[in-house]
C-alpha positions as CSV (number, residue, x, y, z in Angstrom):
1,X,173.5,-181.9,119.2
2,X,172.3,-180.6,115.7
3,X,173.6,-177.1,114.1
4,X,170.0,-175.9,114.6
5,X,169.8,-177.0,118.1
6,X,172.9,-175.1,119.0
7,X,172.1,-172.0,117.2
8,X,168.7,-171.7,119.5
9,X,170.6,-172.0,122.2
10,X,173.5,-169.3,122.2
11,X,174.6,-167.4,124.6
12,X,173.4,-164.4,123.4
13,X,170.5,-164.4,121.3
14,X,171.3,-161.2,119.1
15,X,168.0,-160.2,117.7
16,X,166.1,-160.2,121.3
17,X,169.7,-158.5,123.0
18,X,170.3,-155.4,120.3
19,X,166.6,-153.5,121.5
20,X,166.9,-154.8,125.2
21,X,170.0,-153.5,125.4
22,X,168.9,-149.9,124.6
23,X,167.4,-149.6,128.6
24,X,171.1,-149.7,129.4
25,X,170.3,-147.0,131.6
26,X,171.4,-144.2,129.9
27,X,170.0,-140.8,131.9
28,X,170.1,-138.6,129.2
29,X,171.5,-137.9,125.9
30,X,174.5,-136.1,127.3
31,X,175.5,-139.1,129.4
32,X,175.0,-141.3,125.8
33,X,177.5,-138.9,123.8
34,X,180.0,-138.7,126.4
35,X,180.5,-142.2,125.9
36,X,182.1,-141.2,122.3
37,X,183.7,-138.5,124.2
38,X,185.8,-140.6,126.2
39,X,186.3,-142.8,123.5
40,X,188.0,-140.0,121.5
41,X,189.8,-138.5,124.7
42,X,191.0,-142.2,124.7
43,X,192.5,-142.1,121.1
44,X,194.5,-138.9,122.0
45,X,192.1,-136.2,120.4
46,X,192.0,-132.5,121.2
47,X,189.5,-132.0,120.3
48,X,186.0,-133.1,119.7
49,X,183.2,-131.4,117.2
50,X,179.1,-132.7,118.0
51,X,177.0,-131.7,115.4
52,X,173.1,-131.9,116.2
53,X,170.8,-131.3,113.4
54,X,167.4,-130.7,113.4
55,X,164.5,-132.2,110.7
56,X,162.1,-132.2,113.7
57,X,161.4,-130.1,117.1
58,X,163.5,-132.7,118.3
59,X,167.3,-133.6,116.9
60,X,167.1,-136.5,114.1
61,X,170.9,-136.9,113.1
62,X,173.6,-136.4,115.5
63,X,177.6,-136.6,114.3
64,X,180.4,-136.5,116.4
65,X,183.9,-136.3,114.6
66,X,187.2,-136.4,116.3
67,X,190.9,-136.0,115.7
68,X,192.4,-139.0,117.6
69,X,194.9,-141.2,116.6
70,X,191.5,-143.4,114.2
71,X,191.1,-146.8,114.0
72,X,192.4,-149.6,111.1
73,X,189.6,-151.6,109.5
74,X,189.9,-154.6,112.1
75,X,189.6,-152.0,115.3
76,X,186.8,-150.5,113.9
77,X,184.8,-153.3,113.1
78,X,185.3,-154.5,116.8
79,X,184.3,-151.3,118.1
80,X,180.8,-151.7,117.0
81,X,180.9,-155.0,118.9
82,X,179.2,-155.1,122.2
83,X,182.5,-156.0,124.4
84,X,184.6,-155.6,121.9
85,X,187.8,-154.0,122.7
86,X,191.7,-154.5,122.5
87,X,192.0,-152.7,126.1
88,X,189.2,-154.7,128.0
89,X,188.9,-154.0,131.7
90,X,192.4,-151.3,130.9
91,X,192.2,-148.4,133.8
92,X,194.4,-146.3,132.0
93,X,191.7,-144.6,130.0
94,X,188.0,-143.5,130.2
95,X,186.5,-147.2,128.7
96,X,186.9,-150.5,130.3
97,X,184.4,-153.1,128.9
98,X,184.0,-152.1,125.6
99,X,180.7,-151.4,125.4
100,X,180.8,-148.3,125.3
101,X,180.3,-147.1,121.5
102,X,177.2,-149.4,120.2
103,X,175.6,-149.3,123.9
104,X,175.4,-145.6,123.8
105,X,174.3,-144.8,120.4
106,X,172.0,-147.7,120.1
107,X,170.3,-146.3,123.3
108,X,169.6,-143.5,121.4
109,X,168.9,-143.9,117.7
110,X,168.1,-146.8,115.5
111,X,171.1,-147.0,113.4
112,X,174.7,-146.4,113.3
113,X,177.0,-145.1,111.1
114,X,180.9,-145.3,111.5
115,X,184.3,-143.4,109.7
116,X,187.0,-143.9,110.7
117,X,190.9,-143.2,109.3
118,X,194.5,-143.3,109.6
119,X,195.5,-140.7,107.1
120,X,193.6,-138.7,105.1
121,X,193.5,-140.7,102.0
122,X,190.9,-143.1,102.8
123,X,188.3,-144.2,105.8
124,X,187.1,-147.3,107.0
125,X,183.3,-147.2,107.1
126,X,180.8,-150.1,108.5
127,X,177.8,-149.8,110.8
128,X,175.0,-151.0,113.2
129,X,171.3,-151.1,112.2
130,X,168.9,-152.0,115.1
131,X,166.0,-153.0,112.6
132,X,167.9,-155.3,110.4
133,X,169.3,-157.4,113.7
134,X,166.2,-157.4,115.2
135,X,164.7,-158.7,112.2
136,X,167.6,-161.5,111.3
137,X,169.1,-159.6,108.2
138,X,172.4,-158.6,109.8
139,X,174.1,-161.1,112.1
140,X,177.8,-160.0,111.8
141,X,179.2,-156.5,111.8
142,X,179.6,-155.5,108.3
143,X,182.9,-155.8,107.0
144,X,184.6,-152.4,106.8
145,X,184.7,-150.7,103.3
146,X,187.2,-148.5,101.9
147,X,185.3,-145.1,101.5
148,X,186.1,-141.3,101.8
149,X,184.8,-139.0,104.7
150,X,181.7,-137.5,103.8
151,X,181.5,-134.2,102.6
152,X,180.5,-132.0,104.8
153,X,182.7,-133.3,107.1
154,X,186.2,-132.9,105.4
155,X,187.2,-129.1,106.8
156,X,186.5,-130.2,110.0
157,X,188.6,-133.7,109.9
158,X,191.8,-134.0,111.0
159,X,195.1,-136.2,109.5
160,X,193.5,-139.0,111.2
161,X,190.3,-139.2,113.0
162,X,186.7,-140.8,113.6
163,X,183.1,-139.7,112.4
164,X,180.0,-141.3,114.7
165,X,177.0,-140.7,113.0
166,X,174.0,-141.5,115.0
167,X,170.5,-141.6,112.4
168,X,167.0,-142.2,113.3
169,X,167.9,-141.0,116.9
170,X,163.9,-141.9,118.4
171,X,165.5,-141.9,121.5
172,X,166.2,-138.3,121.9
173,X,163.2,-136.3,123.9
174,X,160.7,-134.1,121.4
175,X,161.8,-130.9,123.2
176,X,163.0,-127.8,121.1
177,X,166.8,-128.2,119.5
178,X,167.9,-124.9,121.6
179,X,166.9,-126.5,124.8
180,X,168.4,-130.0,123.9
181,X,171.8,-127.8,123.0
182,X,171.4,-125.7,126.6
183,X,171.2,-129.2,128.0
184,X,174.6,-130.4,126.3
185,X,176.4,-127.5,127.0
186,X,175.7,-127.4,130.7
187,X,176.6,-131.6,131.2
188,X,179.3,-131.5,129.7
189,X,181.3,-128.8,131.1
190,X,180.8,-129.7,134.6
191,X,181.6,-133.2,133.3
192,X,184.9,-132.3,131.2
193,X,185.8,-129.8,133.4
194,X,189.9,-130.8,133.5
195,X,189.9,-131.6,130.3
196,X,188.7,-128.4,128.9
197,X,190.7,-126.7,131.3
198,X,194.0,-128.6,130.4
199,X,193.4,-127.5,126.6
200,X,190.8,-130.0,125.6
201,X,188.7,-129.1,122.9
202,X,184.6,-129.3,123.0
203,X,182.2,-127.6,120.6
204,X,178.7,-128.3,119.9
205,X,177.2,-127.3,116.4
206,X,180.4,-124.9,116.3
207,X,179.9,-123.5,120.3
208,X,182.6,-123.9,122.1
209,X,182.0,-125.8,125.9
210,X,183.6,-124.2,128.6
211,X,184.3,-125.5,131.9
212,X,181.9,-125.2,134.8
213,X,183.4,-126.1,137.9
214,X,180.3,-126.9,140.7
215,X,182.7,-126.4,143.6
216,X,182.8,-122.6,142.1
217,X,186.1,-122.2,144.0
218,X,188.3,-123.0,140.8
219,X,191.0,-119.7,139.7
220,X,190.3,-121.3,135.8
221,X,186.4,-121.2,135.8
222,X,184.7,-118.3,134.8
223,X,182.2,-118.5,137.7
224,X,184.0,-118.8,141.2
225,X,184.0,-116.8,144.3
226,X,183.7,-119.8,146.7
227,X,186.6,-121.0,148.7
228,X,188.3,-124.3,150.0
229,X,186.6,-125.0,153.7
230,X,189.5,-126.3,155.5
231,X,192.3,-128.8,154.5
232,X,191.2,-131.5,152.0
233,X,190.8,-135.4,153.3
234,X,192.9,-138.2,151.8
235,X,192.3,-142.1,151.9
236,X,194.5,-144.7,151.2
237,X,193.4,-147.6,149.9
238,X,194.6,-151.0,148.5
239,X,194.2,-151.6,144.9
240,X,191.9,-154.6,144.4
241,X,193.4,-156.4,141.6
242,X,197.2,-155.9,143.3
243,X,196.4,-155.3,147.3
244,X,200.4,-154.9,147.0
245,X,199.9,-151.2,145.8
246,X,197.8,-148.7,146.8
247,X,195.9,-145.4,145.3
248,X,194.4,-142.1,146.9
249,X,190.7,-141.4,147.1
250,X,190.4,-136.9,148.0
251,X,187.8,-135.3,149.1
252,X,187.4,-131.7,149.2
253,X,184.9,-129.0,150.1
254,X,184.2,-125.8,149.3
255,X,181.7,-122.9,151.0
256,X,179.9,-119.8,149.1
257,X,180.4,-116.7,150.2
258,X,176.3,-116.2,151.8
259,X,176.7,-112.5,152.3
260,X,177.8,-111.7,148.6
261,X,175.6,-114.4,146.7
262,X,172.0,-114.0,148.7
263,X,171.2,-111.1,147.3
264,X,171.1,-112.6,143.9
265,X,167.9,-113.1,142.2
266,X,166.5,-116.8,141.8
267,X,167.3,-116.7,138.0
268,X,171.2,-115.6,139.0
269,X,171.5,-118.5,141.4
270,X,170.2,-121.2,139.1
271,X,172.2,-119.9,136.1
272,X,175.2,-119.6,138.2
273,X,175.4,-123.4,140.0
274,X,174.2,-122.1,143.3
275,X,170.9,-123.1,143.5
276,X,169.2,-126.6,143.2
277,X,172.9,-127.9,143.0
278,X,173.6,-129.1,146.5
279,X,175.4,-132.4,146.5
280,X,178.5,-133.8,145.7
281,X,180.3,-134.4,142.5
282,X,182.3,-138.0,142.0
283,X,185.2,-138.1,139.9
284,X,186.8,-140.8,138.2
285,X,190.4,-139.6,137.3
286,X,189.5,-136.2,134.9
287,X,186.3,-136.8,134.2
288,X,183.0,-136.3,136.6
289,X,180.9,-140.0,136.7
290,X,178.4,-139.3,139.0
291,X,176.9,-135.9,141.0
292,X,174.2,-136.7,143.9
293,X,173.9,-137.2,147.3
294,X,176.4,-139.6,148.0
295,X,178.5,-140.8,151.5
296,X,176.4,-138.3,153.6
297,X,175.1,-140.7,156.2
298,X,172.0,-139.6,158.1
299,X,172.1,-136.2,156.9
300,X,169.4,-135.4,155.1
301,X,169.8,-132.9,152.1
302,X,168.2,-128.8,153.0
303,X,168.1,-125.9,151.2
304,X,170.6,-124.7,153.1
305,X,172.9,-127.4,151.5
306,X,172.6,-125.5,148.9
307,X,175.5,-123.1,149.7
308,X,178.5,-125.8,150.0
309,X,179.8,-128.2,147.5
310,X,181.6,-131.4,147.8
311,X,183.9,-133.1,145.4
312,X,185.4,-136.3,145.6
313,X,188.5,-137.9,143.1
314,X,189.8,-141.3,142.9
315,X,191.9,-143.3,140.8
316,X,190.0,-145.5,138.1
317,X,192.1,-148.6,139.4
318,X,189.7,-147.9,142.8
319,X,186.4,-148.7,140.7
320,X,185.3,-151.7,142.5
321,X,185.0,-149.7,145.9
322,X,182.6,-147.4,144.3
323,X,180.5,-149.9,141.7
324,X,181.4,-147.3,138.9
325,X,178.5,-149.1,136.3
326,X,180.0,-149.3,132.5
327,X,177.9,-146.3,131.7
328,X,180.3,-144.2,134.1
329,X,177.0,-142.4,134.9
330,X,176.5,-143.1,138.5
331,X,178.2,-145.2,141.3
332,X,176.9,-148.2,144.2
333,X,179.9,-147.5,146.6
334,X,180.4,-151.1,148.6
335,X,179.9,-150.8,152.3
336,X,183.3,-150.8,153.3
337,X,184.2,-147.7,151.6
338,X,180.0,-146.1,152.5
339,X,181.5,-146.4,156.2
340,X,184.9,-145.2,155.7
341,X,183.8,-142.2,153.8
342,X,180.7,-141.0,155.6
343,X,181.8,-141.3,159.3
344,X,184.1,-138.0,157.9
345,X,181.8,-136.6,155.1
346,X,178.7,-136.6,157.4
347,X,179.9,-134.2,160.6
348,X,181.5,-132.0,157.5
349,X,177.9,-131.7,156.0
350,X,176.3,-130.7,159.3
351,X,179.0,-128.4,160.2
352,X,178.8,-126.6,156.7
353,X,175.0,-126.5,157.1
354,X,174.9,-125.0,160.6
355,X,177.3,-122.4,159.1
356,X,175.3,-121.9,156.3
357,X,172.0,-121.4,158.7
358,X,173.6,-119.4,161.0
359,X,175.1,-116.6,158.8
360,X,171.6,-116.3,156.9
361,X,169.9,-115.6,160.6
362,X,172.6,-113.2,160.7
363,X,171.7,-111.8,157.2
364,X,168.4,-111.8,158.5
365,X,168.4,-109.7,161.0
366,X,169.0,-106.6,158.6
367,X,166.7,-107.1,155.8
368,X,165.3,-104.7,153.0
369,X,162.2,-104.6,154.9
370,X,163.2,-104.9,158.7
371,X,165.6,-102.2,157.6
372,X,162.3,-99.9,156.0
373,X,160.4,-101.4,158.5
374,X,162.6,-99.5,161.5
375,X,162.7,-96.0,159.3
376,X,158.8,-96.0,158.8
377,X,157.8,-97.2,162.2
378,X,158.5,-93.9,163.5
379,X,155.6,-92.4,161.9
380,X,153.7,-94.8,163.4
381,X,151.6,-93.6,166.8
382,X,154.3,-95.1,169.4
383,X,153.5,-98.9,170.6
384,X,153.3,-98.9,174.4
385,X,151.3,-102.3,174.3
386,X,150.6,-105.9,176.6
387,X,152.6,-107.6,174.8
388,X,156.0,-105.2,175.6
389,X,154.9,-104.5,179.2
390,X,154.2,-108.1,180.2
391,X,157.9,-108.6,179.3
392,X,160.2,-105.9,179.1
393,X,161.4,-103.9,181.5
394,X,160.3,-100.2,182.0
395,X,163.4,-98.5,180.4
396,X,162.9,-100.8,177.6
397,X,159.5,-99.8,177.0
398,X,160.5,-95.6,177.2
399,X,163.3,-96.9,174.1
400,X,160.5,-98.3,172.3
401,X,158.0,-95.3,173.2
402,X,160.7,-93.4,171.6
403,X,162.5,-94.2,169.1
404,X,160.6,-97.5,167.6
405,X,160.7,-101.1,167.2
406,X,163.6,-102.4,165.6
407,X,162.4,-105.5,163.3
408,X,164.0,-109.3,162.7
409,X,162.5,-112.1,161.2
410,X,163.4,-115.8,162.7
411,X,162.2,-119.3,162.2
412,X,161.6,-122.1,164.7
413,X,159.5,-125.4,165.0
414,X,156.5,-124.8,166.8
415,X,153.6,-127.0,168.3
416,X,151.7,-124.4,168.3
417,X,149.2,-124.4,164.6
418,X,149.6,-120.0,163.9
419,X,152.1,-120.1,161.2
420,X,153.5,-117.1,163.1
421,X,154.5,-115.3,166.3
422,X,155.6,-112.9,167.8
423,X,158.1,-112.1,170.7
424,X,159.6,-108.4,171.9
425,X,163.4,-108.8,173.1
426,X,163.9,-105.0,174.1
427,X,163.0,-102.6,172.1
428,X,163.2,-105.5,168.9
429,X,159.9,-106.9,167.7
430,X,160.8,-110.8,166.7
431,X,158.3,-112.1,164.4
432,X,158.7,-116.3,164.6
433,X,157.9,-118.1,161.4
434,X,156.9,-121.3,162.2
435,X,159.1,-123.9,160.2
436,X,156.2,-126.3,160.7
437,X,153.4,-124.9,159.3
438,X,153.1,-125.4,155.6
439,X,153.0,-121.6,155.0
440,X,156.6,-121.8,155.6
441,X,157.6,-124.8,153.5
442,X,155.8,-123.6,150.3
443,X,156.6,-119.7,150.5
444,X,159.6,-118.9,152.7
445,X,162.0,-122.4,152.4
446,X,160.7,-123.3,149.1
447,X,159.9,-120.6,147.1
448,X,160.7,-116.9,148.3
449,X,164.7,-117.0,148.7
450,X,166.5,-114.3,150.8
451,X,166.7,-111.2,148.7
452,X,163.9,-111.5,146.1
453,X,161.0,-109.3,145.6
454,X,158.5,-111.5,147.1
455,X,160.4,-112.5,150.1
456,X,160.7,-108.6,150.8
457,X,157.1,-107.8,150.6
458,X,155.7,-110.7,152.5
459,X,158.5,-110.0,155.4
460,X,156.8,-106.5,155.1
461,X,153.1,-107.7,155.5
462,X,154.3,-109.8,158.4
463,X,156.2,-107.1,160.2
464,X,152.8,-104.9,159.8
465,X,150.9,-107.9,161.4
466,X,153.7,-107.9,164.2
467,X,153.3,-104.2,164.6
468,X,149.7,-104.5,164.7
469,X,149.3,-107.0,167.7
470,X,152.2,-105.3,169.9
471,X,149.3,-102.5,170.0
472,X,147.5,-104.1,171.9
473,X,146.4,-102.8,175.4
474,X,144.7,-105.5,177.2
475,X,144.4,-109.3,177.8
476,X,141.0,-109.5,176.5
477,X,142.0,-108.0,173.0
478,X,145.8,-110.3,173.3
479,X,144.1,-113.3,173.8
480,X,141.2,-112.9,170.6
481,X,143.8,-112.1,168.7
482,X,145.9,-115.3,168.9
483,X,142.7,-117.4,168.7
484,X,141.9,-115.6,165.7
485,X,146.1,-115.8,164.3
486,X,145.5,-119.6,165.1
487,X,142.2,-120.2,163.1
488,X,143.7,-117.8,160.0
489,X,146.7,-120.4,160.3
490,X,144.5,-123.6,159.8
491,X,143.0,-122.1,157.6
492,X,145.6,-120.9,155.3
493,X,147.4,-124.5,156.1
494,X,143.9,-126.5,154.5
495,X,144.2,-123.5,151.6
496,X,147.3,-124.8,150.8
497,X,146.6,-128.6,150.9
498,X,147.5,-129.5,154.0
């Protein structure tokens, strides 16, 4: 077959593969850089300096130096390979395929630039620039050049070392530099968390990352207050590549502490991990791959799910039972190990989450405002109404005559279209939100958490609805009334868009 022939016909046709290849799959930009992260974790470094600069709204140039053990001129130049390693498919570190440097920053800017040293006296340097492949004018990784470190970069290097420079970064979203920081910070200390906390070094633009544990039950984090729920689980399993040995898979739970944290206001929970969190977090020796909703079988994920956390850790030589992709950004568990997993992890979730519903009903029952509502109701005209007599014994009705209702908010499925009710257990009035009515989804599950401002004043306006209707002295009047609750509740349901 002719040269020309043959060269059409390769097996990877370089100039097509270079852009394809930046829809690797990358989620973000802190799931690109902690490819370099473990790369330099790898090479033995403590620690690891990122340096985002700014010619736009968004971040154009984007270093990140290290003070691992550096590469010679040979390593590097197969580093910017795509698959090109000397520890291919090696378990004992982060990497595996070798992919893991050009893959990442290609995904996110347009060219790559490369230092890298074994002593201080001189640096290796080559690079990767997506236009000049896709166009045909580079074929081969450059050869390395002797060079020094650039110049703004020599306080921070160490006696050996490597300095990725990503340029042109197009990739990265237009959003302000602070937020794109915030963003950085956050990912990678839940993702580093033992590292940083076994003395690994992580600063961004000169900020030092601190660990963030999500299971917020960890003695080194600086936000905890959540504890183990019961013993962890263990698995055994046989290594695939040697079925001879074998290596552990844990899981562990942990459970907030409801009565301390509800209180919190919405901002608090979100800035502490405890809102819009729920789910469980994967990790892949020391370092986090993957945070979602993973091995819970049927259960379906609440807000209530929001007050537990899950963590699971297995050896990287157990990758194949969880699909860990080379991006070590998200997992496809085989069935085997879905099955073996969520026939434990499943019950767990639904016992958290009934523990976690039950102790906000009992929260619930003493309120801000069923607490005001029980002091002001005394200078209300006493309530001797239908709705107690037609179901509450006589002494009862004397307790509430004299001394007032006392006031408690629950919520049940109804078939019934009022977005609320109401029911008298003794001298208690119950008002009964409706968990199927939209007014509930968008205000009280969605929106208004336990403890805020708003929650408070709409359990008030309901309690004076309540208090309102248990006035009531005859069937004629009870019976308008919850037409007249049931056409308000369609109504307010079609307000709201259902």
């Amino acid at each position: 077959m002719p040269a020309a022939a043959s060269y059409q016909y390769r097996i990877v046709a370089d100039q097509n593969f270079i852009v394809a290849t930046r829809d690797a799959g990358y989620r973000n930009l802190a799931t690109a850089l902690a490819e370099l992260i473990d790369n330099a974790i790898q090479a033995g470094a403590t620690c690891v300096r990122i340096f985002a600069d700014c010619g736009t709204p968004s971040l154009s140039q984007i270093a990140v130096l290290d003070d691992g053990s550096g590469m010679s001129a040979p390593a590097l130049r197969m580093a910017l390979q795509f698959g090109g390693t000397t520890r291919f498919n090696d378990r004992s570190g982060q990497g595996r395929f070798g992919m893991g440097l050009p893959n990442s920053s290609l995904s996110q800017a347009r060219r790559v630039d490369v230092y890298s040293w074994l002593s201080p006296e001189a640096a290796s340097y080559s690079y990767l620039d997506l236009d000049a492949v896709a166009n045909g004018k580079l074929r081969y990784i450059p050869r390395p050049q002797a060079v020094r470190v650039p110049s703004w970069a020599v306080e921070y290097a160490g006696p050996s070392g490597t300095l990725v420079i990503w340029r042109n970064c197009d990739r990265v979203p237009t959003v302000e530099k602070t937020a794109l920081i915030q963003h950085l910070h956050v990912n990678f200390a839940r993702m580093y968390r033992y590292h940083l906390w076994d003395g690994f070094r992580l600063l961004v633009n000169d900020q030092q990352v601190f660990a963030i544990d999500p299971m917020l039950c960890d003695r080194r984090a600086a936000l905890r207050g959540a504890t183990e729920f019961q013993t962890p689980l263990f698995y055994t399993m046989k290594v695939p590549r040697e079925p001879q040995r074998t290596a552990q898979v844990r899981v562990r739970f942990a459970e907030f502490p409801i009565a301390k944290w509800h209180g919190l206001s919405s901002a608090d929970k979100r800035s502490r991990g405890i809102t819009r969190r729920a789910g469980v977090s994967i990790v892949r020796g020391n370092r986090e791959v993957a945070y979602g909703w993973y091995f819970m079988g049927a259960k379906r994920k609440e807000n209530y799910d929001d007050w537990w956390r899950c963590e699971i850790t297995f050896d990287p030589e157990l990758d194949e039972y969880f699909g860990v992709t080379n991006t070590k950004q998200q997992i496809s568990p085989v069935p085997e190990l879905e099955d073996t997993l969520s026939k434990d992890l499943e019950p767990m979730a639904r016992l958290l989450n009934s523990r976690v519903r039950a102790t906000f009903n009992t929260l619930r029952k003493d309120s801000p405002a069923a607490r005001l509502a029980v002091v002001r109701d005394r200078l209300l005209p006493p309530a001797t109404s239908l709705v107690s007599s037609s179901c509450v014994s006589v002494d009862a009705r004397r307790k509430v005559h004299s001394s007032g209702f006392q006031y408690k908010i629950e919520e049940a499925a109804s078939s019934d279209d009022s977005f609320y009710s109401i029911r008298l257990s003794g001298a208690k009035l119950i008002v009964v939100l409706n968990t199927n009515h939209p007014f509930h989804r968008h205000f009280f599950q969605n929106k208004y958490k336990d403890g805020s401002n708003e929650r408070y004043r709409l359990e008030c306006l309901l309690f004076a609805l309540a208090r309102a209707e248990a006035e009531i002295k005859n069937e004629r009047e009870l019976d308008f009334c919850r037409r007249r609750r049931i056409r308000w509740s369609n109504v307010l349901a079609t307000f709201l868009g259902n």
